[in-house]
C-alpha positions in Angstrom: 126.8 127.2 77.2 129.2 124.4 77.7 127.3 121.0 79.1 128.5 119.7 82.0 129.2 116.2 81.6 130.9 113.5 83.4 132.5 110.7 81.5 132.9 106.6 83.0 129.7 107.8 85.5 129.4 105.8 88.5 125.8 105.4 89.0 125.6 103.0 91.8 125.2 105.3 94.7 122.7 107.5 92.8 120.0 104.5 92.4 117.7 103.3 95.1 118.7 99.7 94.6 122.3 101.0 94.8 122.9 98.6 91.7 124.1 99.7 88.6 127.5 100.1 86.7 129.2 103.1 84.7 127.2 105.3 82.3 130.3 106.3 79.2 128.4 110.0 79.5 125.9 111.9 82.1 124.6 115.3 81.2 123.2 117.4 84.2 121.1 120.2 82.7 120.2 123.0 84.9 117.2 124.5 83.3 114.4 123.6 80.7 115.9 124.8 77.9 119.3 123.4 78.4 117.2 120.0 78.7 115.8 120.8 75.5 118.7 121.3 73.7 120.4 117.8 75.2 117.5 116.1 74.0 117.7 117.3 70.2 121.4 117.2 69.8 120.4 113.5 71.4 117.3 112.3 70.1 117.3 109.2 71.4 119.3 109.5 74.8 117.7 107.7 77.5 116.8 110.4 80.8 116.7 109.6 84.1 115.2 111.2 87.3 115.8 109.8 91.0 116.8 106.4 89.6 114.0 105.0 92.1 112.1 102.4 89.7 115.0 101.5 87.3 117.7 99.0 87.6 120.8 99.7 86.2 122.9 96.8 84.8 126.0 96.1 86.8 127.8 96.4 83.3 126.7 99.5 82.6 125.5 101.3 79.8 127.5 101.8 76.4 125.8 105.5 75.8 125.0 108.8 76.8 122.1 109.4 79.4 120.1 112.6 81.0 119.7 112.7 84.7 117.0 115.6 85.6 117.7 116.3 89.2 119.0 119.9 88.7 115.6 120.7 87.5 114.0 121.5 90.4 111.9 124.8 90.7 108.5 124.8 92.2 106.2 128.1 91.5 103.3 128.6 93.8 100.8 131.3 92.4 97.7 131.1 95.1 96.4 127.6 94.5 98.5 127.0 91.1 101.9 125.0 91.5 104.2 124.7 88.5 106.7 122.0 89.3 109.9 121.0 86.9 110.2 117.2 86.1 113.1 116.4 88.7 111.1 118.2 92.0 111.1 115.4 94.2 108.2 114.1 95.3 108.9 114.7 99.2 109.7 117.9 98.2 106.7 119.0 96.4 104.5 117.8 99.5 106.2 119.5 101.5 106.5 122.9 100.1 102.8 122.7 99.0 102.0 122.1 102.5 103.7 124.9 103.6 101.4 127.1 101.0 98.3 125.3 102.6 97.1 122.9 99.7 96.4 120.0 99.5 96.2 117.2 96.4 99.7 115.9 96.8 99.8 114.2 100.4 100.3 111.0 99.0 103.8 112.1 97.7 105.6 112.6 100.7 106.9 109.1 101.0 107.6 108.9 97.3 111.2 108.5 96.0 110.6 109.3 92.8 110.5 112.9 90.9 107.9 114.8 89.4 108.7 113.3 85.7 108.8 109.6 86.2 105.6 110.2 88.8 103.4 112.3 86.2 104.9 109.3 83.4 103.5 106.3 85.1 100.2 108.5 87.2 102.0 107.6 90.5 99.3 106.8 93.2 99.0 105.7 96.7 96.5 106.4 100.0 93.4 106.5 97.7 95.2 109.8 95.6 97.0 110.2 92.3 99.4 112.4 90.8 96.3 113.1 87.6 93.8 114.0 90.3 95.2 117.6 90.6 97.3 117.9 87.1 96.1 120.7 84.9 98.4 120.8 82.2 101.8 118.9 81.5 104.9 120.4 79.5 106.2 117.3 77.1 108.9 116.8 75.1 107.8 114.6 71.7 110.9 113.3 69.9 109.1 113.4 67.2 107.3 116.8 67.1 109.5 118.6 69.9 107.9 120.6 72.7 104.1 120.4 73.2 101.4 120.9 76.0 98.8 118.7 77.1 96.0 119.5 78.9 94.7 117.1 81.6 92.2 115.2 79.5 95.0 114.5 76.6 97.0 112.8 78.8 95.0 109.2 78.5 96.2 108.7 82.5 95.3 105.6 83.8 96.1 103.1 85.8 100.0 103.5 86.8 100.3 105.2 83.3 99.9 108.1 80.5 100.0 108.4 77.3 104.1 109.5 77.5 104.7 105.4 77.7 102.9 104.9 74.8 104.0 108.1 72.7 107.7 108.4 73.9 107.1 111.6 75.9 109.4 113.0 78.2 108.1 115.3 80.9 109.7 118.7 81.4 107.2 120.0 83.9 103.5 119.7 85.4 101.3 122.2 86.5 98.7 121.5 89.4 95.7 122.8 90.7 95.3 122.2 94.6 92.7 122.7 97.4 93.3 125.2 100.0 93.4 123.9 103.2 94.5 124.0 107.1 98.4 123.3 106.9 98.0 121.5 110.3 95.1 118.7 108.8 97.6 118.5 105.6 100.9 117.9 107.8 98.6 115.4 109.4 97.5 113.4 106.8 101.1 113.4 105.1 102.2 111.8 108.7 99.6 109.0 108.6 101.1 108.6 104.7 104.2 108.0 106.1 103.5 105.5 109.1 101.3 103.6 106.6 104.5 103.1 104.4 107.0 102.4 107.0 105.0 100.0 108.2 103.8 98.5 104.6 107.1 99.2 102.2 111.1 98.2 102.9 112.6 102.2 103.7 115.6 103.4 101.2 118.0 102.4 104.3 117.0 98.7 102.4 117.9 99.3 99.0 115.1 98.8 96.9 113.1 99.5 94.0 109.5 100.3 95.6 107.1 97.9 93.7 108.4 95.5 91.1 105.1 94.1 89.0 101.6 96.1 88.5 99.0 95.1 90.0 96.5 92.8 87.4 93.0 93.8 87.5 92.1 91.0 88.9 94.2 90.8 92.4 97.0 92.5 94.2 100.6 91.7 92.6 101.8 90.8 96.1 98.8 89.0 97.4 99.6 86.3 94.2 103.2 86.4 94.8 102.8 85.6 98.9 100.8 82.7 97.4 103.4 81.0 95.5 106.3 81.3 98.3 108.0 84.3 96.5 108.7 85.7 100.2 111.6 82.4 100.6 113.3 83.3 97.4 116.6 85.0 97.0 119.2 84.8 94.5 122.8 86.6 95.4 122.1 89.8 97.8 119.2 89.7 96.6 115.8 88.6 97.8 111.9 89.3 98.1 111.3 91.5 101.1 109.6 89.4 103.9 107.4 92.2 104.7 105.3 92.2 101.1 106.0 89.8 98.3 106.1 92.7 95.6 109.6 94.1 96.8 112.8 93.0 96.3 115.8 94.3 98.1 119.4 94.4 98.4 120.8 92.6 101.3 124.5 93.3 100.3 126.3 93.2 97.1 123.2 92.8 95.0 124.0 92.3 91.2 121.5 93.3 88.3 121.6 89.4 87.0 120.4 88.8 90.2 117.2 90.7 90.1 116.3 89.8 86.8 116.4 86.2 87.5 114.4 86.7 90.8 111.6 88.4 89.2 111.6 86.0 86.3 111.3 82.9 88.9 108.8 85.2 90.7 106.7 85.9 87.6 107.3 82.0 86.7 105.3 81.1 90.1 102.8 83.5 89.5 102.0 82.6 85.4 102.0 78.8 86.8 99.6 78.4 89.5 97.2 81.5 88.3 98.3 81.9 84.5 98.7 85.3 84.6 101.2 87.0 83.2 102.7 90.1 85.7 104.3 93.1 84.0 107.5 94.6 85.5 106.7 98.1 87.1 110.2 98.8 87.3 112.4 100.3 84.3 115.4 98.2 82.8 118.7 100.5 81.5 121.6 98.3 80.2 123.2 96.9 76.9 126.3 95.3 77.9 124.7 91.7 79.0 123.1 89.9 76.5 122.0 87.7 79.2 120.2 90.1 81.3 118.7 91.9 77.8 117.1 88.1 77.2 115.9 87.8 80.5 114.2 91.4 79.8 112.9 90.3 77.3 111.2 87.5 79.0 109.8 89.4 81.8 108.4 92.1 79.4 107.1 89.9 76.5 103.1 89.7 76.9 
């Protein structure tokens, strides 16, 4: 099977933030196996899946990348869904809907796909994306394919054990409640009206929330403290709505983001001295400058 691939990709328009230069290669597998194989013959090519909690450096990236989207099958075997690591989120809560289950309500107004959602525990309206997992299909670059049952998967808070171990999700299977597809539909609507009303919508490119919450207080309750909400740098600036967003106004450049959240962390470390970690993913190695300020925002 010949890959498809596509040489001097323009990734802009396939990010949420709608930020982000040309990739030198994309590969789009279209099944498991195909992923596999990419992933071998490239052991350490970085993948991507809806590009909705990584920036993208304006200049690029000098390498090869994986974007997952093709994989998308869902299975549905009375209670038991099997979903491949670039399912949407929307997707999933709606077609489980459909099936009357429920577990996965919080999903509909998720971005994201299944991989990068199972990879950092994704969570919202008092759910998470552990609560209902059964069993997750990995990819170790070290050992190669390998299953982990619910309880190996040290989930926590907005993570798993795949950021510590380099896994790379391939597919998740879930055990659901059955349940009235009326009181599921909803319960997914009140999800939605709680984020329109809470979070900036994709029609304001974003990159949902930008630092994890410390144990001690809300990431944006600390940033609304320190005037984050008047900052901007560029196109670029903290949502007015909730300080723990930033969105593109315009022609919003990487540079740009990376100096607002360092200023915004800066504020934060100063008045409280705590230290918040990005939530968001960083792809680039063009800018030395923005690699430094990654570095900055990521040491501990």
């Amino acid at each position: 099977m010949t890959d498809y691939i596509e040489k001097d990709f323009e990734i802009k328009n396939y990010t949420t933030f709608k930020i982000g230069g040309k990739i030198d290669e994309a590969y789009f597998p279209d099944n498991v196996d195909e992923f596999v194989r990419l992933l071998q013959k490239y052991p350490n090519i970085p993948v991507l899946g809806n590009l909705s909690n990584t920036l993208v450096s304006s200049a690029g990236y000098e390498g090869k990348v994986i974007l997952t989207h093709k994989l998308n099958n869902i299975t549905i075997e009375d209670n038991k869904v099997t979903a491949e690591c670039g399912v949407k989120g929307p997707k999933l809560s709606q077609e489980v809907c459909k099936a009357g289950l429920s577990g996965l309500e919080f999903m509909i107004g998720f971005p994201g796909s299944v991989g990068g959602e199972v990879y950092m525990n994704a969570s919202a309206h008092g759910q998470c994306i552990s609560d209902c997992i059964t069993s997750v299909l990995c990819y170790s670059r070290k050992i190669g394919l390998v299953t982990f049952e619910k309880d190996r998967m040290g989930f926590d808070y907005r993570t798993s054990r795949c950021e510590k171990d380099d896994l790379i999700v391939l597919k998740a299977e879930f055990e659901l409640t059955p349940k009235n597809s009326d009181e599921i539909k909803k319960q997914m609507d009140e999800n939605l009206d709680f984020r329109r009303k809470h979070q900036p919508t994709l029609a304001l490119p974003n990159c949902g929330s930008i630092f994890k919450n410390p144990p001690c207080n809300p990431a944006g309750r600390l940033l609304e403290s320190v005037g984050a909400k008047e900052i901007m740098i560029g196109d670029v600036r903290v949502w007015r709505n909730h300080s723990n967003f930033i969105v593109n106004t315009g022609s919003g450049k990487s540079l740009d983001v990376l100096e607002l959240m360092c200023e915004m962390k800066k504020r934060v470390k100063e008045v409280y001295n705590i230290e918040l970690e990005p939530e968001i993913k960083y792809l680039g190695n063009k800018s030395k400058e923005e690699l430094k300020l990654w570095q900055k925002l990521t040491q501990k």
